[in-house]
C-alpha positions as CSV (number, residue, x, y, z in Angstrom):
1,X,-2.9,-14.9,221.6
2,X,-5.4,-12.4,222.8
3,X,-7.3,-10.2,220.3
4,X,-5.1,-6.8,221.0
5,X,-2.3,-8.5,220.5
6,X,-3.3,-9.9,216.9
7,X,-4.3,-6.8,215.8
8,X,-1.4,-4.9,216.5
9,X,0.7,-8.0,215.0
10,X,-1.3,-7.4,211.9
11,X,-1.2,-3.7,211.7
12,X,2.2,-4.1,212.2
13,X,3.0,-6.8,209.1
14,X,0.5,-4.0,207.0
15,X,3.0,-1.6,208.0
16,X,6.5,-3.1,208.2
17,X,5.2,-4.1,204.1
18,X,4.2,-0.6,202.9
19,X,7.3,0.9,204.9
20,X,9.8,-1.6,203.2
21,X,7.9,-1.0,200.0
22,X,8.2,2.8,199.4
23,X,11.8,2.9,201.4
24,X,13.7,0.6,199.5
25,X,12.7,2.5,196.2
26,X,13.6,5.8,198.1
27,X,16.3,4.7,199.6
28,X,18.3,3.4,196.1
29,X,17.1,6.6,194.5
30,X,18.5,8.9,197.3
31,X,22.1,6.7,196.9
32,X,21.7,7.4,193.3
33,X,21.3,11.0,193.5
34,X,23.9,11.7,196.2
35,X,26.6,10.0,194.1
36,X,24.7,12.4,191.0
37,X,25.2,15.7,193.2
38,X,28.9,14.5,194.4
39,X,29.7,13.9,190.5
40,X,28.2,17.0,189.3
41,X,29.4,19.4,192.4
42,X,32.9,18.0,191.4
43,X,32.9,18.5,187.8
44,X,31.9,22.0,188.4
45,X,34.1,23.2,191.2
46,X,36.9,21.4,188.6
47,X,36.0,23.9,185.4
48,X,35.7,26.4,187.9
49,X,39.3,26.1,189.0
50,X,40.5,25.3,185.5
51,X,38.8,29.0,184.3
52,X,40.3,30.4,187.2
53,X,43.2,29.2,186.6
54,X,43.7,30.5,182.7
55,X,46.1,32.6,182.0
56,X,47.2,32.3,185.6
57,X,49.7,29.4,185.1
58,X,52.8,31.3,186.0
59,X,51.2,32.6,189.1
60,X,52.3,30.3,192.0
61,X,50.5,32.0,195.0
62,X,47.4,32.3,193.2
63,X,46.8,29.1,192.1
64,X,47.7,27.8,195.5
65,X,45.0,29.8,196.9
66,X,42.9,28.7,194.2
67,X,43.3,24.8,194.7
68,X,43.2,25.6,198.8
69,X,39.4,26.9,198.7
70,X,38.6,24.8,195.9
71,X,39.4,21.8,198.0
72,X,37.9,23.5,201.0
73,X,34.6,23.2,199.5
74,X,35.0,20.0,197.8
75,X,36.6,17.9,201.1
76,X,39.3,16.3,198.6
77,X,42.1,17.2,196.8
78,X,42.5,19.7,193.8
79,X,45.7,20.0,191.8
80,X,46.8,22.2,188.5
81,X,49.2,20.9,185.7
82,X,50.7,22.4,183.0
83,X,50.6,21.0,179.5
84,X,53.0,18.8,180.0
85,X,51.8,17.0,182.9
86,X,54.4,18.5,185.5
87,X,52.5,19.7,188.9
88,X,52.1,23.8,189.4
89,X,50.1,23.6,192.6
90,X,48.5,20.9,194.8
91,X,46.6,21.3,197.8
92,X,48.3,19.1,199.5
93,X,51.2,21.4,200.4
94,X,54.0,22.1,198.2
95,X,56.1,19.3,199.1
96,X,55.6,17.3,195.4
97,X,56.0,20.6,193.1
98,X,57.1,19.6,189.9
99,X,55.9,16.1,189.7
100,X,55.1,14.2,186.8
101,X,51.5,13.3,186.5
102,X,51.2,12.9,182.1
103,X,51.1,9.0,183.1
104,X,48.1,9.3,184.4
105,X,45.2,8.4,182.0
106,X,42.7,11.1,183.8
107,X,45.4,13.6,183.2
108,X,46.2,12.5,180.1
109,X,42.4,13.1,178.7
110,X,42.5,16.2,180.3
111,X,45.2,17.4,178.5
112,X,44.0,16.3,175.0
113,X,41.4,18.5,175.8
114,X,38.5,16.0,176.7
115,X,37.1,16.0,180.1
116,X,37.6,13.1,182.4
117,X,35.6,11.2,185.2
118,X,35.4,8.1,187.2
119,X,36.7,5.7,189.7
120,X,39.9,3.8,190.3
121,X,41.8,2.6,193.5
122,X,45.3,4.4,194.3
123,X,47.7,2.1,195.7
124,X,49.9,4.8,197.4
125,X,47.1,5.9,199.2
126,X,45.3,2.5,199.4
127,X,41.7,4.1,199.1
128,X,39.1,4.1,196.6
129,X,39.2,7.6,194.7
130,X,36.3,9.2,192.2
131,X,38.4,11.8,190.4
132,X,37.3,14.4,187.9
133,X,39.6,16.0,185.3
134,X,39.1,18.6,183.1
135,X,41.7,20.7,180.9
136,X,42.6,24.7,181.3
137,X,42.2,26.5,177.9
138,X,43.7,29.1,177.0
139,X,44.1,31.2,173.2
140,X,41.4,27.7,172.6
141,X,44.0,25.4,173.2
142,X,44.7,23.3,176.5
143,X,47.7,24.9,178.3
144,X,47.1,22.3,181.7
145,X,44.7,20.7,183.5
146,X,42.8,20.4,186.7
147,X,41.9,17.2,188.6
148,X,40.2,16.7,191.8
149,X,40.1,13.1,193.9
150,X,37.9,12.6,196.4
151,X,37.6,9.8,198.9
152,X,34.9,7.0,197.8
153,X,34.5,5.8,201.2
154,X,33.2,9.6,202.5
155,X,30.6,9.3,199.3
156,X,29.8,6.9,200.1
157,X,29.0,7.5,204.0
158,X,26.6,10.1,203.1
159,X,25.0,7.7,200.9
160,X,24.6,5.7,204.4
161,X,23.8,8.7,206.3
162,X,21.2,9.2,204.0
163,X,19.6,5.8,204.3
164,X,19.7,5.6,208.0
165,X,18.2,9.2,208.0
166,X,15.1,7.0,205.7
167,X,15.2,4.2,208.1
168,X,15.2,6.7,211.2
169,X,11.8,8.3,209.4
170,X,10.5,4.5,208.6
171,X,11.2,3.6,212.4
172,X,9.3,6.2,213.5
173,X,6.4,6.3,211.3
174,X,6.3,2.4,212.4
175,X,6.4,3.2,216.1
176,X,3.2,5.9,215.1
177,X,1.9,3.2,213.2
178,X,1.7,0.6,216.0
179,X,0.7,2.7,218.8
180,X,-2.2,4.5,217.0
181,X,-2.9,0.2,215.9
182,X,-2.5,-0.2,219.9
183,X,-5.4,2.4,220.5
184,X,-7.5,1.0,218.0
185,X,-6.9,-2.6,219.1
186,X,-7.6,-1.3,223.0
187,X,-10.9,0.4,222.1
188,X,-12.2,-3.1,219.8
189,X,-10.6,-5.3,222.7
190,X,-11.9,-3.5,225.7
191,X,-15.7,-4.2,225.5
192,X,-14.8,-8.0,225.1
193,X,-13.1,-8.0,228.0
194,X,-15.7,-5.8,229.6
195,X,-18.5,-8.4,228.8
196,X,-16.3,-10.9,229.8
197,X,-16.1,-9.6,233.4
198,X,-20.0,-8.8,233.1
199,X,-20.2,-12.8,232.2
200,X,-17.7,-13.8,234.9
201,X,-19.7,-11.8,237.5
202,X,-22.9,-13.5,236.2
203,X,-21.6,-17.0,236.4
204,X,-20.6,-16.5,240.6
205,X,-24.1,-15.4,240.7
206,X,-24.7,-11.8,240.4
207,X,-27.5,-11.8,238.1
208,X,-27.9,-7.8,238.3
209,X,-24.7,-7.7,236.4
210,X,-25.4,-6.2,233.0
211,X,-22.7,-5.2,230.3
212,X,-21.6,-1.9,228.9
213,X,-23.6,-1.0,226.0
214,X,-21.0,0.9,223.8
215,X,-18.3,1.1,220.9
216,X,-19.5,-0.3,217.3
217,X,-22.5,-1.6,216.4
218,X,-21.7,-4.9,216.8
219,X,-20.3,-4.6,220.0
220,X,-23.4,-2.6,221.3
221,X,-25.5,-5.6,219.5
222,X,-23.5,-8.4,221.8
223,X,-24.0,-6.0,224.6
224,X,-27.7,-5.5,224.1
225,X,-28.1,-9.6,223.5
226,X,-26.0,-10.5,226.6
227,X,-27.8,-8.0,228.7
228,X,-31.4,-9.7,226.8
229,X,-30.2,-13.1,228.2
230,X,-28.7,-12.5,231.9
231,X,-32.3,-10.6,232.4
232,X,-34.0,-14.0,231.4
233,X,-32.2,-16.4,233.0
234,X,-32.4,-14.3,236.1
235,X,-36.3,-14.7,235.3
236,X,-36.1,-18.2,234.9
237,X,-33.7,-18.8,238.3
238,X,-36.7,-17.2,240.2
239,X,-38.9,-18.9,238.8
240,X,-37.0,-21.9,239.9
241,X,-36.6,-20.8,243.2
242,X,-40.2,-19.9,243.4
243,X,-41.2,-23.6,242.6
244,X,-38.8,-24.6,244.7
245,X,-39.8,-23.1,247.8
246,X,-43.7,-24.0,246.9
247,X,-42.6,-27.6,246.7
248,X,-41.0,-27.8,249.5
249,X,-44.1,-26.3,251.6
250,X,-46.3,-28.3,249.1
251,X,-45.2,-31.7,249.4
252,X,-43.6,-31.9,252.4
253,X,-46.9,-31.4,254.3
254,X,-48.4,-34.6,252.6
255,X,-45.9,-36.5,252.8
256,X,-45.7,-35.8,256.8
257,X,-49.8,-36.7,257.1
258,X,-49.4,-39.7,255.3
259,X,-46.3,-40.7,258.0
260,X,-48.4,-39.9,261.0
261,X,-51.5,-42.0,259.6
262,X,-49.2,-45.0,258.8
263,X,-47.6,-44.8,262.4
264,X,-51.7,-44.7,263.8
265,X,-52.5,-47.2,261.4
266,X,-49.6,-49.3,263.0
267,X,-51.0,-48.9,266.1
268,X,-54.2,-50.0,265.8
269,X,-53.4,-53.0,263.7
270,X,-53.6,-56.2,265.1
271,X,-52.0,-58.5,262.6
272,X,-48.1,-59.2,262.0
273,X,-48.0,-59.3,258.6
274,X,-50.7,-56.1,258.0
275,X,-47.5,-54.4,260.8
276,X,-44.6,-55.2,258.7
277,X,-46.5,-53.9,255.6
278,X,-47.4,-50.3,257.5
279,X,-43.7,-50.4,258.8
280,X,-42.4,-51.1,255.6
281,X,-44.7,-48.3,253.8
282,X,-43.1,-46.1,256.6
283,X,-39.7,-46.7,255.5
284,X,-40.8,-45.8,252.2
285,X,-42.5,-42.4,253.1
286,X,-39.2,-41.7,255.0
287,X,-37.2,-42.3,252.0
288,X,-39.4,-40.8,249.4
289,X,-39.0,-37.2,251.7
290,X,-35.1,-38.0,251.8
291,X,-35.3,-38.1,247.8
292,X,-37.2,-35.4,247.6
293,X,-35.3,-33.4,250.3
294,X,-32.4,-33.9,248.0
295,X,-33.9,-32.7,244.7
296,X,-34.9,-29.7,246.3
297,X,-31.0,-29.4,247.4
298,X,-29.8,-29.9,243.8
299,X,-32.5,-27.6,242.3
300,X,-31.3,-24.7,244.6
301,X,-27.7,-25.1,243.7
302,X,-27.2,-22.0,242.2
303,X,-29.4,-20.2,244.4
304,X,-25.8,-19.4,246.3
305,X,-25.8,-16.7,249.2
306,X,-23.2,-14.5,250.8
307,X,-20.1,-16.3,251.2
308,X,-18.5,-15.7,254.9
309,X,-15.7,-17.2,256.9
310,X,-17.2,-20.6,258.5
311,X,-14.7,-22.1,261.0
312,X,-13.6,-25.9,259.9
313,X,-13.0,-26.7,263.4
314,X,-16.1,-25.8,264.7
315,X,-18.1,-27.2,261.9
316,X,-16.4,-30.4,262.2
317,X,-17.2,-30.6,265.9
318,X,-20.8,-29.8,265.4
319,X,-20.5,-32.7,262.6
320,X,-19.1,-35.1,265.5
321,X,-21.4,-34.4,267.7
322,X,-24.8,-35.1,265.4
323,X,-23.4,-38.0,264.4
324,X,-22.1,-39.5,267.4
325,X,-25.4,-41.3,268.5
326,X,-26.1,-42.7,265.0
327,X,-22.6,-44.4,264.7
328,X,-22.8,-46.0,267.8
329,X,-26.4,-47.1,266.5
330,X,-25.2,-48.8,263.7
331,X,-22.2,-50.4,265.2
332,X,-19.6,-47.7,264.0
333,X,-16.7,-45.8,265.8
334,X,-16.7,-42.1,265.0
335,X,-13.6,-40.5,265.3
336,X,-12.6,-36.7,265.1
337,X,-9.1,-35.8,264.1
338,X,-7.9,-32.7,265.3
339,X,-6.6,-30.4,262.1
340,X,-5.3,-27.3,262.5
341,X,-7.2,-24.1,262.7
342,X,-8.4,-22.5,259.1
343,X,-11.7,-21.0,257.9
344,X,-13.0,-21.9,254.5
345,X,-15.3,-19.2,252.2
346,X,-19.2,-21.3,252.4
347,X,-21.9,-20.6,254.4
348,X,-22.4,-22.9,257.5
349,X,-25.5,-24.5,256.3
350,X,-24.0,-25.7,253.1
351,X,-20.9,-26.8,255.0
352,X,-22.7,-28.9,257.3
353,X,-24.8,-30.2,254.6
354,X,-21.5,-31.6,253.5
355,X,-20.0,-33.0,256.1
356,X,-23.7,-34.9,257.1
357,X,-23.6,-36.6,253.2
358,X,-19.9,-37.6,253.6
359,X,-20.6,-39.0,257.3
360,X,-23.9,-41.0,256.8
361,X,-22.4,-42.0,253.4
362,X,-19.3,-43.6,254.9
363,X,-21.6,-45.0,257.8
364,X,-23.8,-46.7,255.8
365,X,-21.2,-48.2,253.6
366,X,-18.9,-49.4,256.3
367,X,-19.5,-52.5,258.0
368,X,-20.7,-52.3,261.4
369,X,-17.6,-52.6,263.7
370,X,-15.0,-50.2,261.8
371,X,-14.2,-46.9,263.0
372,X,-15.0,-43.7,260.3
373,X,-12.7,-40.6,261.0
374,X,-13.5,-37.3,260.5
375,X,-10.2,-35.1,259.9
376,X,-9.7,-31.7,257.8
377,X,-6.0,-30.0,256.6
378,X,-4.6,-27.1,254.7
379,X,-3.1,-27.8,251.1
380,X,-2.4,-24.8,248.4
381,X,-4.9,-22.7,249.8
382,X,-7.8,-24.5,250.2
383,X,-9.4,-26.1,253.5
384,X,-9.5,-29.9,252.9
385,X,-12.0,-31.8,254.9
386,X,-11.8,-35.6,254.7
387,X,-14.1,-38.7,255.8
388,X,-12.2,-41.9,256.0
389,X,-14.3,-45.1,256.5
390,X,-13.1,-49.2,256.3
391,X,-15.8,-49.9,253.6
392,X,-15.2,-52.0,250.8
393,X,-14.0,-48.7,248.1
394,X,-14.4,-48.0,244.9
395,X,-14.8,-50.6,241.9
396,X,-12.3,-49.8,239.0
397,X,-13.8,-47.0,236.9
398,X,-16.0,-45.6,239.6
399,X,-14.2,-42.6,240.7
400,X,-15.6,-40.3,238.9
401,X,-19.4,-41.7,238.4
402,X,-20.1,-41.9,241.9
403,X,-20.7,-38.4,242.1
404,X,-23.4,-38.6,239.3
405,X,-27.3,-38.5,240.3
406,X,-28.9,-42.0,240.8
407,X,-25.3,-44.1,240.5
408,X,-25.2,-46.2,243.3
409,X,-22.1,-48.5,242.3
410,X,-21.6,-51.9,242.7
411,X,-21.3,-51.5,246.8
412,X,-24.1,-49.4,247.1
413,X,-27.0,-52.0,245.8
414,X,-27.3,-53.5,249.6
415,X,-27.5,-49.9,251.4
416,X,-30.3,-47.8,251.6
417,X,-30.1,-44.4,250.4
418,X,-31.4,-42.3,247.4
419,X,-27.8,-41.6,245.8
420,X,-28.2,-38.1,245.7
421,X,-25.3,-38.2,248.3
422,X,-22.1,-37.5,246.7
423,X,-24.1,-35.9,243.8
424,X,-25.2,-32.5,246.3
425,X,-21.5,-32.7,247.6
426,X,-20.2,-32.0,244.5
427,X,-22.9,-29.8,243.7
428,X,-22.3,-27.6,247.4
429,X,-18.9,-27.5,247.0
430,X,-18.5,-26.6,243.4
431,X,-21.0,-23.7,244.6
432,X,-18.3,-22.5,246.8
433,X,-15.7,-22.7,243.7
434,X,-14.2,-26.0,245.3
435,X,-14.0,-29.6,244.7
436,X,-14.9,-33.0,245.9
437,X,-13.3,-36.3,245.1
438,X,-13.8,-40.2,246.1
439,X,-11.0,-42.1,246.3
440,X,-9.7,-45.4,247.6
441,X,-7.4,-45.9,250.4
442,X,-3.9,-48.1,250.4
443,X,-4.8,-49.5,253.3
444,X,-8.4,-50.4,252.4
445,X,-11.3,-48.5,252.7
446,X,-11.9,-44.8,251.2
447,X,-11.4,-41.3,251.3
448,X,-13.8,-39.1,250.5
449,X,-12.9,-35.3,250.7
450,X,-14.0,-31.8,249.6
451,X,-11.7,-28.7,248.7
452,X,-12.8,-24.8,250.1
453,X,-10.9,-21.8,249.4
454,X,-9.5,-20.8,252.6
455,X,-10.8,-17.2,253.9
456,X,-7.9,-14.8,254.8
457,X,-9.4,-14.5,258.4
458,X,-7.9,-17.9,259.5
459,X,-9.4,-19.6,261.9
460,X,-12.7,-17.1,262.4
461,X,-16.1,-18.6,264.3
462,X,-18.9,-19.0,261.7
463,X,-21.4,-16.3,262.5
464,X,-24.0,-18.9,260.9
465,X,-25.8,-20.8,263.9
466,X,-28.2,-22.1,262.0
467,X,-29.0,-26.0,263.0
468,X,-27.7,-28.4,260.5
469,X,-29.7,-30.3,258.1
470,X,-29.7,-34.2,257.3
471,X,-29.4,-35.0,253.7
472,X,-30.3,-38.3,251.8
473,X,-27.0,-40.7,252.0
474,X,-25.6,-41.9,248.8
């Protein structure tokens, strides 16, 4: 889960607590006083009607309109008895006029002079009723009384209209809640994704990348430390290149004077065994500027330039081509598998630096007589490029380690080579944001292959000419 989104999570628990925590409170309390208000409003509008209706008993049309606006303003049902219990006017219409209501225990309270409230469930009318009674005095005496019913279930609904209306204010003051916690959560969260991109644009080389320095004071302290670090590795990858570039020029020139006096020295010498020892120190020059031909490589790795659209095609051609001579040499068939037509993001150096380690590796680990084949594909959007020799493979466990500096494996302890190899294919193509992998064949042999993004130009001719260079063989 990112950052943002635990924020607002937690804002949002802070919240949904202190919401449910003064709304439930509220919300009982409001229920409480509606049914307070609905009790009292009816007890009123009840001794209203009953001193209204005092000394008006005998008047027929008057109480009607009596009991007709008090029931108006109440929303139930108002009706006037005399002291007997018999009905004088109802609301309801005339149609029950003279009915006998003393068996009713609200009526009956009423008439004894005591006021009368509560709840109770009428069966003819199957509904829950709150009714309020009270008694019409007259000369001090009761001379009737008044009731009014009102339907429990219509309280009862504007105790829930009520609550909703708190839960409608909680809901909102939630979705306030969450997006000012959004906000909040955006402005902590954005810098940190901001350095991350900084640090993402650092790592595919762009050491001019610097972050942001702004929001808190710790962010602009991460900011300011990132920014303190990318500034000294960059010093320290010049420095590397630097050194790099002066050891190349440095040793290189030694090394090739120490060649050409061992070749004159060959010449002029006269005894068999003093040549096999200069011929032998030869080979030794030439492998020590292999090895040190690789280390530079490897030491340059991230030193990564421009990427552009380098034809596989072409590249393997070229490939086919240098290496041609030295297969037949040695004994080997080289074989170049047509593929179809795709361009890979590199730079044409660093491809045909990897295609020269995967040839001479498979050349010198296949027996002379066996053909090596040279082939390339497109699978999930990379460009794969494959060498496939006859050699003996892999030894159980060595899949991985064979790409590590120095490891030779079990096959390689009768070949020449510096095994640097494999280690500066890996290196090349993970500068390139691919792959490379060793593995063995079913039919014998192995496969050794490397994995390039494809460029969305297709098949597009490598505007880098540059002449190929030889690395050390694993």
């Amino acid at each position: 889960m990112s950052l943002r989104a635990r924020l607002i999570a937690a804002f949002a628990y802070v919240l949904v607590l202190v919401i449910v925590a003064l709304e439930v409170p509220l919300a009982l309390n409001v229920s409480r006083r509606v049914d307070s208000e609905v009790r009292a409003q009816a007890t009123s509008q009840a001794q209203l009607v009953a001193a209204s209706a005092a000394g008006r008993l005998g008047r027929e049309e008057e109480l009607r309109r009596l009991v007709r606006r008090a029931a108006a303003d109440l929303g139930g049902r108002v009706i006037v008895v005399d002291r007997r219990g018999r009905l004088l006017s109802d609301s309801a219409g005339p149609g029950l006029g003279g009915a006998a209501y003393a068996g009713r225990p609200e009526v009956d309270r009423a008439l004894a002079g005591r006021p009368a409230q509560g709840e109770r469930h009428s069966d003819s009318l199957d509904q829950d009723l709150l009714f309020t009674a009270v008694p019409v005095i007259e000369r001090g005496r009761p001379a009737g009384a008044v009731r009014v019913t009102q339907d429990v279930g219509e309280v009862k609904a504007e105790q829930r209209s009520d609550t909703l209306a708190l839960a409608g204010v909680g809901a909102v003051a939630l979705l306030l809640g969450l997006l000012l916690a959004a906000l909040l959560a955006g402005s902590l969260s954005r810098p940190l994704r901001a350095l991350a991109g900084t640090a993402r644009r650092v790592g595919r080389g762009d050491l001019a990348a610097r972050a942001e320095v702004a929001g808190s004071t710790e962010q602009r302290d991460v900011a300011l430390a990132f920014n303190d670090m990318t500034e000294r590795l960059g010093t320290a990858l010049a420095a590397q290149r630097e050194f790099v570039a002066n050891a190349s020029h440095q040793l290189r020139t030694p090394l090739t004077g120490l060649r050409l006096r061992l070749e004159a020295a060959g010449l002029k010498a006269t005894d068999p065994s003093l040549e096999r020892d200069l011929a032998a120190a030869e080979r030794e020059v030439d492998r020590l500027a292999r090895l040190l031909g690789d280390l530079l490589t490897l030491a340059a790795e991230a030193d990564r330039p421009a990427p552009r659209a380098v034809s596989v095609r072409e590249a393997a051609a070229a490939a086919h081509e240098r290496w041609s001579a030295p297969a037949e040499d040695s004994g080997h068939g080289l074989e170049l598998v047509p593929g179809p037509g795709c361009a890979v993001l590199a730079s044409r150096a660093d491809v045909d630096a990897l295609l020269d380690n995967l040839v001479e590796n498979a050349l010198d680990y296949s027996p002379p007589g066996t053909m090596v084949a040279l082939r390339w594909e497109v699978a999930d959007g990379y460009g794969v490029i494959a060498v496939l020799d006859e050699g003996p493979g892999l030894a159980p466990g060595e899949e991985a380690r064979v790409f590590d500096r120095f490891f030779r494996g079990a096959a390689g302890r009768a070949t020449a080579g510096t095994g640097l190899g494999l280690a500066i294919v890996r290196a090349l193509a993970r500068r390139w944001h691919g792959e490379a992998r060793l593995v063995d064949r079913p039919e014998g042999g192995a496969r050794a292959e490397v994995r390039l993004p494809l460029a969305a130009t297709g098949e597009t001719p490598s505007d880098d000419r540059r002449p190929a260079v030889r690395e050390g063989s694993a």
